[in-house]
C-alpha positions as a printed NumPy array, in Angstrom:
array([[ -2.797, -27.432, -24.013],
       [ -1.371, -29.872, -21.233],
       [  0.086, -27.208, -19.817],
       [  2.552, -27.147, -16.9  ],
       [  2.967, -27.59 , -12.657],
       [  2.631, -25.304, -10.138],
       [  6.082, -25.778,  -9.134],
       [  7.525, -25.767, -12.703],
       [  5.415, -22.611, -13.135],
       [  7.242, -21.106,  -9.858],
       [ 10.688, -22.682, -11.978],
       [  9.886, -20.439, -15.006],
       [  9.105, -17.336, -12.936],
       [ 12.647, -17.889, -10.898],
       [ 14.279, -17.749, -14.141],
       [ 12.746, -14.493, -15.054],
       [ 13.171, -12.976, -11.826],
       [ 17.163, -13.663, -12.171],
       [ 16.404, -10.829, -15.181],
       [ 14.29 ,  -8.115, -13.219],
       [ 16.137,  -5.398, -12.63 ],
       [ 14.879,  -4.549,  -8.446],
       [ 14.624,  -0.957,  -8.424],
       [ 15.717,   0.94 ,  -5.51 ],
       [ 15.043,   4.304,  -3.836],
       [ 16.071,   5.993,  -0.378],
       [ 12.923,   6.481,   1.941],
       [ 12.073,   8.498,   5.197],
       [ 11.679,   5.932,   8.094],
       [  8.701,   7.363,   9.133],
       [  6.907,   6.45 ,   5.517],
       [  8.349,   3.125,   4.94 ],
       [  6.11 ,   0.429,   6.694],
       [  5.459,  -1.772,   4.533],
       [  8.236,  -1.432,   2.184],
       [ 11.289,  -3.772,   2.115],
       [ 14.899,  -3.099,   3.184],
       [ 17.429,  -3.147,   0.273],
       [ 20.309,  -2.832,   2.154],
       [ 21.394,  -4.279,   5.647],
       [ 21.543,  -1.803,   8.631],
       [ 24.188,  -2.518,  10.659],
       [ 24.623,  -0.443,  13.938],
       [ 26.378,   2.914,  13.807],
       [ 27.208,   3.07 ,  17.195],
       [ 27.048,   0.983,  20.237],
       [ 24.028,   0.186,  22.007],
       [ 23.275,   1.856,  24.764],
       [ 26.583,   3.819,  23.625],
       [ 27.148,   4.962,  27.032],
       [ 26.349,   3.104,  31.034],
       [ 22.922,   3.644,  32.073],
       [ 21.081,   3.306,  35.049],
       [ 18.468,   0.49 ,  34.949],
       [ 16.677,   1.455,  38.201],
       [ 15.808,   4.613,  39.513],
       [ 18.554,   4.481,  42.445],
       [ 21.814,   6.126,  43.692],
       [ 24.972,   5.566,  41.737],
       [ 28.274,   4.978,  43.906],
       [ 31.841,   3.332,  44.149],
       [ 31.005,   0.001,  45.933],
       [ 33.018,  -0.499,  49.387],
       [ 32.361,  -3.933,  50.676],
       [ 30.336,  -3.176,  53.98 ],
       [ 29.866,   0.383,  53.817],
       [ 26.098,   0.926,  54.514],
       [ 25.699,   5.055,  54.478],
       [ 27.098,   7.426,  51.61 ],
       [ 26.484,  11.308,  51.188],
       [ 24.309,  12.308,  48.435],
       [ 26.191,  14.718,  46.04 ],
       [ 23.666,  15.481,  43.253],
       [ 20.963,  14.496,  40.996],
       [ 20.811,  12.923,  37.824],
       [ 18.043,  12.887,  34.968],
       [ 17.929,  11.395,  31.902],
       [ 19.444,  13.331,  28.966],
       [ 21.941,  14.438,  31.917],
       [ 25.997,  14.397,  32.04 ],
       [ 27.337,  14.223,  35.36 ],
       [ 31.267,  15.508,  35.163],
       [ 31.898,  16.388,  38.981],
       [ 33.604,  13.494,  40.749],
       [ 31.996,  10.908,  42.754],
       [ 34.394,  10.5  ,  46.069],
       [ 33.941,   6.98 ,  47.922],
       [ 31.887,   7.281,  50.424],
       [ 29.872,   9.508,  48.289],
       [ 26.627,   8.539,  45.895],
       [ 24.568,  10.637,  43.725],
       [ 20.9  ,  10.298,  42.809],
       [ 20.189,   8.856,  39.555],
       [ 16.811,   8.224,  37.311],
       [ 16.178,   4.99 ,  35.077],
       [ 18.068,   5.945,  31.997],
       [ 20.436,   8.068,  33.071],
       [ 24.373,   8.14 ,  32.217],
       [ 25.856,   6.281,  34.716],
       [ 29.466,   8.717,  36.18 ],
       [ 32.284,   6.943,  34.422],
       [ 33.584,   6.195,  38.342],
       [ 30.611,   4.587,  39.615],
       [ 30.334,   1.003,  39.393],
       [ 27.044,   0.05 ,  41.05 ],
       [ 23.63 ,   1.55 ,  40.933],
       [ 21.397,   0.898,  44.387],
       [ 17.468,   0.346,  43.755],
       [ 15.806,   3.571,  45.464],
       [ 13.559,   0.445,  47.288],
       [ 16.825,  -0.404,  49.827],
       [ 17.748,   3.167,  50.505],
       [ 16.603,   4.498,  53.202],
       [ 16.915,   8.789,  52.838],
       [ 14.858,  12.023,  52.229],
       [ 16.98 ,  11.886,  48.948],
       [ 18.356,  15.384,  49.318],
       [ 21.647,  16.698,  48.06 ],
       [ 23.696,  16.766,  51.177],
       [ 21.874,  14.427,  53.272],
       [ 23.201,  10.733,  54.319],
       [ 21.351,   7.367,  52.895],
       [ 21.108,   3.875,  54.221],
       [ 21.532,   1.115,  52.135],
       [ 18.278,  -1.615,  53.225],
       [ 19.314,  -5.358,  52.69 ],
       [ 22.878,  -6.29 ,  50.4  ],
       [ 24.18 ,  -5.328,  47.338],
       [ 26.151,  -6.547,  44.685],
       [ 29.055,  -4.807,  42.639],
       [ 28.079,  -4.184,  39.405],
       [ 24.417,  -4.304,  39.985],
       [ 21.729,  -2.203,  38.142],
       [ 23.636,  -0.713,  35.189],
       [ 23.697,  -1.669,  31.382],
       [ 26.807,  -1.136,  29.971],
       [ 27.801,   0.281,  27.066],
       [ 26.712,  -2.01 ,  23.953],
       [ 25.056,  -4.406,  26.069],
       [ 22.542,  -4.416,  23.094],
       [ 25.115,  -4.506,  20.516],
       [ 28.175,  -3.348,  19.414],
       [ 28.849,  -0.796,  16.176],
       [ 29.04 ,  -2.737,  12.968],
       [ 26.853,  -5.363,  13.779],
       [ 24.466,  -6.287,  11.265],
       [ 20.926,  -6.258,  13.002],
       [ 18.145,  -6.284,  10.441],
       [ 19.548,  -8.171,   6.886],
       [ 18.199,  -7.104,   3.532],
       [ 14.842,  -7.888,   2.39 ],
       [ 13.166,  -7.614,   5.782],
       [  9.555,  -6.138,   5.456],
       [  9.773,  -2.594,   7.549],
       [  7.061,  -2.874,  10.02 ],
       [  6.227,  -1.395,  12.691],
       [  8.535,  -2.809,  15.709],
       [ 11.362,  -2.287,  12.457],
       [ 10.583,   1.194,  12.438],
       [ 11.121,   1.932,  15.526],
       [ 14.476,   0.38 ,  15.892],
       [ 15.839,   2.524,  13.032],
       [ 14.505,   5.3  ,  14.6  ],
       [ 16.3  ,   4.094,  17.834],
       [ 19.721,   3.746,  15.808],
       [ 19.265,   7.445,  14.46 ],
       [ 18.349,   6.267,  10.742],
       [ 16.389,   8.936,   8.9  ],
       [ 16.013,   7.682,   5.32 ],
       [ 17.157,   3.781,   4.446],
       [ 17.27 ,   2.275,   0.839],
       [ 14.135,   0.812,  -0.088],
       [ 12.861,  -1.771,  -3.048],
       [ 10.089,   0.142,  -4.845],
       [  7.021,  -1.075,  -4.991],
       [  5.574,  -1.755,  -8.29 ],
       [  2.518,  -0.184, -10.052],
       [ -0.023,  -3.082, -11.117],
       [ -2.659,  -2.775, -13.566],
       [ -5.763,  -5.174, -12.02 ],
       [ -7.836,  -6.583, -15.405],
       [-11.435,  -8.387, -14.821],
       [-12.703,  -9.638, -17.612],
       [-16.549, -11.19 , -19.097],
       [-19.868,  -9.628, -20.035],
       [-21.663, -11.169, -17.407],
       [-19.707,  -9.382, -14.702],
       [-21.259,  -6.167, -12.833],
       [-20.617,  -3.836,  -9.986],
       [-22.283,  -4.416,  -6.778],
       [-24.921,  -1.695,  -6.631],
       [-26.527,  -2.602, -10.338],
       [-29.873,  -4.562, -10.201],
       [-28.623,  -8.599, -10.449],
       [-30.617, -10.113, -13.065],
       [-30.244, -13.465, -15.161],
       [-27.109, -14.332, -16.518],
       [-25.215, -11.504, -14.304],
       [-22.673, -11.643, -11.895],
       [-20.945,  -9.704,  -9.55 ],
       [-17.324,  -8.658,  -9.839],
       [-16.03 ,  -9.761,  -6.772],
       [-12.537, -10.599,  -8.266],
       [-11.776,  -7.338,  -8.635],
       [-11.342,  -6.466,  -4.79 ],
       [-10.046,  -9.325,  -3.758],
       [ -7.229,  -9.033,  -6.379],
       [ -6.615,  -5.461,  -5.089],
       [ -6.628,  -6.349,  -1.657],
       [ -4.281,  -9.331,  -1.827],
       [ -1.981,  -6.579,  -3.511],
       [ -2.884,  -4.206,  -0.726],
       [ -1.655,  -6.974,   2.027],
       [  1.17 ,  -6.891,   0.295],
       [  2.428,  -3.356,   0.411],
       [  1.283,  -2.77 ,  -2.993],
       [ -1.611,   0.359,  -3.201],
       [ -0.352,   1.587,  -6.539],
       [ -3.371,  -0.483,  -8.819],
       [ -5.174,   0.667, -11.728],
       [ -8.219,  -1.193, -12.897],
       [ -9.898,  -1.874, -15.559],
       [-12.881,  -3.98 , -17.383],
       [-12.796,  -6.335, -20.096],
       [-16.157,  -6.873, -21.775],
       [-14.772,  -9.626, -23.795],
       [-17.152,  -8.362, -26.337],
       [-16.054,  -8.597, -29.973],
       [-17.614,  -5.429, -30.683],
       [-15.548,  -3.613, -28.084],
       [-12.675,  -5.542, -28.805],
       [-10.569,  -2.729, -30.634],
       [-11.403,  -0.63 , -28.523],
       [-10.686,  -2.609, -24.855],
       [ -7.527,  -3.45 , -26.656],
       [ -6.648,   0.239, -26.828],
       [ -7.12 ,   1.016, -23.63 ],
       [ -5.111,  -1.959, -22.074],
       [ -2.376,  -0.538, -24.225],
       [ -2.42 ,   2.506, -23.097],
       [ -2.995,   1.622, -19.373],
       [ -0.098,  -0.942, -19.392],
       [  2.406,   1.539, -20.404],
       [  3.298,   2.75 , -16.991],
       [  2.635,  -0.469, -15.095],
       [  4.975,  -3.005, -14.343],
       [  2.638,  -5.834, -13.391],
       [ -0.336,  -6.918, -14.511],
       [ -2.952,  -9.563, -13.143],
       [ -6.172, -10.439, -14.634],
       [ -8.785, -13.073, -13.853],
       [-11.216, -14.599, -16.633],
       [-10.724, -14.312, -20.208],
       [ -7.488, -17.111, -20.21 ],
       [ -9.197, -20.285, -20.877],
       [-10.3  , -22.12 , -23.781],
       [-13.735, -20.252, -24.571],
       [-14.763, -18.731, -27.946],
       [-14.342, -15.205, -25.839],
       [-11.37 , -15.489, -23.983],
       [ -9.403, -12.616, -25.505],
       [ -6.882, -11.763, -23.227],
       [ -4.202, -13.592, -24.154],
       [ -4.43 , -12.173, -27.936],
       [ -4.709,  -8.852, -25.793],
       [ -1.121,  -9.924, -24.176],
       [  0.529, -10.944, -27.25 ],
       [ -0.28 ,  -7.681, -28.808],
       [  1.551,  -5.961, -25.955],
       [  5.041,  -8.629, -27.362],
       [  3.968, -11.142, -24.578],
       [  6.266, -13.959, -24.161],
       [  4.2  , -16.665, -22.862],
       [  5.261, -18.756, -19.917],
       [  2.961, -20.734, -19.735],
       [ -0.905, -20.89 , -21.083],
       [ -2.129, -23.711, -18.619],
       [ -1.621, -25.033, -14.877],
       [ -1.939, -28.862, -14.276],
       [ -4.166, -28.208, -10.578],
       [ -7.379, -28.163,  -9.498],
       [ -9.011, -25.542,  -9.033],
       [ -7.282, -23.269, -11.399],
       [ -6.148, -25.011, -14.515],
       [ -6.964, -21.633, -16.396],
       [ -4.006, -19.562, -15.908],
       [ -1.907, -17.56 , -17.946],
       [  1.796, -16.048, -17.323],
       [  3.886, -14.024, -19.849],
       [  6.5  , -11.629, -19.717],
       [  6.649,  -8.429, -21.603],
       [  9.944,  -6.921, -23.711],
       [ 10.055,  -4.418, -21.251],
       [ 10.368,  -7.01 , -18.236],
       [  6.311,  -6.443, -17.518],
       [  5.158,  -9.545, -15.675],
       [  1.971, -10.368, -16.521],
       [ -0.643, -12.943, -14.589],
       [ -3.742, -14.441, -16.02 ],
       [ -6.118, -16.235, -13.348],
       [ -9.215, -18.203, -13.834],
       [-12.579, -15.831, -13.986],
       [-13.926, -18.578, -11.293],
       [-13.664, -17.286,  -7.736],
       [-11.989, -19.492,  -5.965],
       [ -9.883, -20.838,  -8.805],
       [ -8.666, -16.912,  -8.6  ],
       [ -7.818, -17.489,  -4.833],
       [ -6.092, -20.561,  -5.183],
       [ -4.624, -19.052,  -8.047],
       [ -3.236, -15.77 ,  -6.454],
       [ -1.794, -17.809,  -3.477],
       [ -0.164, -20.737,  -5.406],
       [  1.283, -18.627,  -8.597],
       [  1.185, -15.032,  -7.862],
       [  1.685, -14.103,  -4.367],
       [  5.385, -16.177,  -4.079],
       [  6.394, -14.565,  -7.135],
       [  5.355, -11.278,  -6.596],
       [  7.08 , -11.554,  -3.369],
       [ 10.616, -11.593,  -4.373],
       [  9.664,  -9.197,  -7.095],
       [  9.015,  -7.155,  -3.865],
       [ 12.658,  -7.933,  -2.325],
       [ 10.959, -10.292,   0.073],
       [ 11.859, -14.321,   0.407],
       [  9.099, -15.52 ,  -1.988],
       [  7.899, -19.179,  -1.583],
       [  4.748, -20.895,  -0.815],
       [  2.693, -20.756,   2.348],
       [  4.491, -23.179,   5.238],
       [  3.583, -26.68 ,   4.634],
       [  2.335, -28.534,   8.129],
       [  1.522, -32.167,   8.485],
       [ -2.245, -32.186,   9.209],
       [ -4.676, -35.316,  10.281],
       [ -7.54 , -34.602,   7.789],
       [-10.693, -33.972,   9.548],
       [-12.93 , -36.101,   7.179],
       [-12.211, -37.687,   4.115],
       [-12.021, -36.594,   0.873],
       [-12.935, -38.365,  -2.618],
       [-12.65 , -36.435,  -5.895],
       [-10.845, -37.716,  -9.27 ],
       [ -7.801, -36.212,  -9.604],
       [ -5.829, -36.272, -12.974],
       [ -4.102, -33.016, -11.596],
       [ -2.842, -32.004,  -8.261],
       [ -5.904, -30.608,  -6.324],
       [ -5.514, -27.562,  -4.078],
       [ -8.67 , -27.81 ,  -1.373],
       [ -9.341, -25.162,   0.509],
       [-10.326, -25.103,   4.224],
       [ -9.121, -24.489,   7.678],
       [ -6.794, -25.857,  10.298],
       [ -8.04 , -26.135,  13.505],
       [ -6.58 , -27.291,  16.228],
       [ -7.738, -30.162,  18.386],
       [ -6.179, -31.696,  21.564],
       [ -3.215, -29.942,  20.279],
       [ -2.638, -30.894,  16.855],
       [ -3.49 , -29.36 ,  13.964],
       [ -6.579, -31.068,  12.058],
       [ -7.792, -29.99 ,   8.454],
       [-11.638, -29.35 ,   7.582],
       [-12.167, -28.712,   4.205],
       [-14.941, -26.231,   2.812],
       [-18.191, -27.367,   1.938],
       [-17.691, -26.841,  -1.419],
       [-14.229, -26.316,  -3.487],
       [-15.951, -25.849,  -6.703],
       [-14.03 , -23.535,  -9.121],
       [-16.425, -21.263,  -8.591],
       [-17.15 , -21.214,  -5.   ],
       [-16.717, -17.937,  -3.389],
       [-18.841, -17.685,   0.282],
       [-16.662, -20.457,   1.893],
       [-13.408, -18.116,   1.102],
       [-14.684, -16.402,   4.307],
       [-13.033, -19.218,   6.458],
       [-10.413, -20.079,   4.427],
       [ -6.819, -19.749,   6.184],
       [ -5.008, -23.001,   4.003],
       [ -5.049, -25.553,   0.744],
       [ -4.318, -29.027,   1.509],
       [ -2.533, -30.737,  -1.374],
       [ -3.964, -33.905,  -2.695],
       [ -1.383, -34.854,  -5.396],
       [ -2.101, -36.129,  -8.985],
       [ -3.771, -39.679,  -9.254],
       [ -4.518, -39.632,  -5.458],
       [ -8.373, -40.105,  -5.536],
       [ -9.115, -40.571,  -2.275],
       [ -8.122, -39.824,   1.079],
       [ -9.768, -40.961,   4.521],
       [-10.097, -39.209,   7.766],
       [ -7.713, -38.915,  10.426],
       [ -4.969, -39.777,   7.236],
       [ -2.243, -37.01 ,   7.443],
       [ -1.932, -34.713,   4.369],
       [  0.357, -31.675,   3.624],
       [ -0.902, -28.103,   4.03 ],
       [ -0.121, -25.098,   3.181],
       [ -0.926, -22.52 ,   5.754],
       [ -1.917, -18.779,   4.087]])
């Protein structure tokens, strides 16, 4: 099977993604970090919708060389003042605080000089300007402006400013529920005695927390032996598990090998393939399909890092406009290449490494190993430099394209 690009396998996905049907749902603020806006919030009302005091101060009528006013009251915060404010005459105000509708200047309590009593006379200290220490009404913005566009990612900072507009519930994408598949005999959980021929299943948290840093928690996982034996039996259970999901990725089990079952697995569930092969290195062994009932489904390479380069090339941009978010890959930057590389490549090669930064510009390293299978240098790992097809060497200091993670 030749088998297709990464970017024609991103082309393919686009065109099913036209299809998907993004389900919506309202959501309390104070749940939705990490969900993603499906509608654009405008503001319902000015910001500030009323004068405020910026300092804590005395508001007054500015006379151009008057120096001493009479103190007629106090103002808080959360406080209306609806007596007037003669000239002549100031009143006390605290950061915050609705400005009178007659006052036109707020003094800095620093150039008063006063006990700050009601009834007592201040000083103004040093000059003043008209007009100084308030923010007006919908300084910030006025109503109807749009201030956070669909398919931003509700953090935390985005939280709080639709709790500062008064929003209590907003309409959210939902997030979908992905059934996480590891495959092969020789795979184990970390705790079992390692012995020849054994492995342990490290894909299967990294898969789940790639989902994680992507808002998704609702996973279910599961094992495939790959054994023939349990074959009618693993098959079952997929079934059965894939009824309520609307994603599923897998690693291992999508190649060529006598026991790669999975994709028989997927075409029982009416899989339309995609695509059966990817034409890069690491990673070649991948597998996408889409179900009749609009499941998406995502086979990576059992390997490792083939799985991480995988995930970031294929999966992660797609799954991110599933999500309602801009999906695309990581942001390409021009690096110097730190030392050379040399590697046959029939195939676009992905190497991993990391971008440093030296004398102010950003220089690539790339891991001491970017076999298939490597998995301790994914520890440092923060980009894949592209080498395309047919490019079989490139020296140090050359500059190469990057794609930052």
């Amino acid at each position: 099977m030749v088998g297709v690009t990464v970017e024609a396998a991103l082309s393919l996905w686009d065109e099913v993604l036209e299809n998907v049907e993004y389900r919506t749902m309202p959501l309390s603020v104070t749940v939705a970090r990490d969900y993603v806006l499906a509608e654009t919030i405008t503001l319902p009302h000015d910001v500030p919708h009323f004068n405020k005091s910026a300092m804590d101060g005395y508001g007054l009528i500015y006379e151009d060389g008057r120096r001493n006013y009479i103190i007629d009251g106090i103002i808080g915060a959360g406080v209306v003042w609806n007596a007037q404010v003669p000239l002549g005459h100031a009143v006390r105000i605290m950061t915050g605080a609705m400005v009178p509708t007659m006052c036109d200047t707020v003094v800095m309590q620093e150039q008063c000089k006063t006990d700050g009593h009601i009834g007592s006379t201040l000083e103004i200290q040093g000059q003043i300007t008209k007009g100084s220490h308030i923010i007006y009404q919908g300084e910030d913005g006025r109503k109807g402006l749009e201030v956070i566009p669909e398919g931003t990612v509700i953090t935390t900072a985005v939280q709080a400013v639709l709790m500062g507009l008064g929003y209590e519930m907003v309409e959210v994408y939902r997030k979908p529920r992905v059934l996480v598949l590891t495959s092969g005999r020789e795979v184990i959980d970390p705790g079992l005695k390692l012995v020849p021929g054994k492995i342990y299943n490290s894909n299967r948290v990294m898969l789940q927390g790639f989902l994680k840093d992507l808002g998704v928690v609702e996973t279910v996982q599961y094992h495939v032996t790959d054994d023939p034996v349990a074959y009618d039996d693993e098959l079952e259970a997929i079934i059965r598990l894939a009824r309520d999901c609307d994603i599923i990725v897998s690693s291992g089990g999508v190649s060529v090998g006598l026991y790669d079952t999975l994709p028989k697995m997927y075409t029982a569930l009416g899989a339309k393939v995609l695509y059966g092969r990817i034409q890069m290195r690491p990673g070649a062994a991948s597998y996408g399909a889409v179900t009749p009932k609009g499941q998406l489904i995502f086979g990576l390479s059992g390997n490792p890092g083939a799985a991480f380069n995988g995930w970031h090339l294929l999966v992660k941009p797609v799954l991110q406009r599933y999500l309602g978010r801009e999906g695309q890959l990581g942001k390409v930057l021009l690096c110097s290449l730190g030392e050379g590389i040399e590697k046959k490549n029939p195939f676009d090669r992905y190497v991993q490494g990391s971008i440093v930064f030296e004398k102010g510009r950003p220089v690539f390293y790339k891991n001491c190993s970017n076999a298939s299978c490597g998995l301790v240098g994914l520890v440092t790992v923060n980009a894949l430099a592209k080498i395309p097809k047919g490019v079989n060497s490139v020296s140090g200091g050359e500059d190469i394209e990057v794609h930052m993670l």
